[in-house]
Phi, psi and omega in degrees: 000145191256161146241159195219079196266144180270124145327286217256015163264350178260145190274353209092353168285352141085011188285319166321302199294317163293005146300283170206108176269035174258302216281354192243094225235150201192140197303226188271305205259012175090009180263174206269120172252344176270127173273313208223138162197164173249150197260139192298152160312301170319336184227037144328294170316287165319312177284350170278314161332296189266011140296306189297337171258023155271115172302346182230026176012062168293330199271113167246136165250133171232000000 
C-alpha cells in the first residue's frame, strides 16, 4: 500500500501523527514531511486509521 499526502490540504493538525508516529512523520509545527511513502503490510490498518483521523482529508491510501 502506498500513502499519498496532499501537501496543500494538510493543516497541520498532526491527528495522523498521532496515530503512529514512525509511520506519519511531521515537522517542528505539525505539517507532513513525506507527500509519498509506502506502508509495510503490517501497519496497514494504522494508515488506515490515520487517514481517517485527518479532518482535511489530505492523506489517500492505494
Amino acid at each position: 500500500m502506498k500513502a499519498l499526502i496532499d501537501m496543500t490540504k494538510c493543516s497541520g493538525n498532526a491527528r495522523c501523527y498521532q496515530i503512529d508516529q514512525e509511520l506519519f512523520q511531521i515537522d517542528d509545527i505539525g505539517y507532513a514531511l513525506r507527500e509519498e511513502f509506502e506502508v509495510p503490510a503490517e501497519q496497514e490498518e494504522i494508515a488506515r486509521e490515520g487517514a481517517a483521523s485527518c479532518p482535511e482529508r489530505a492523506i489517500t491510501l492505494l
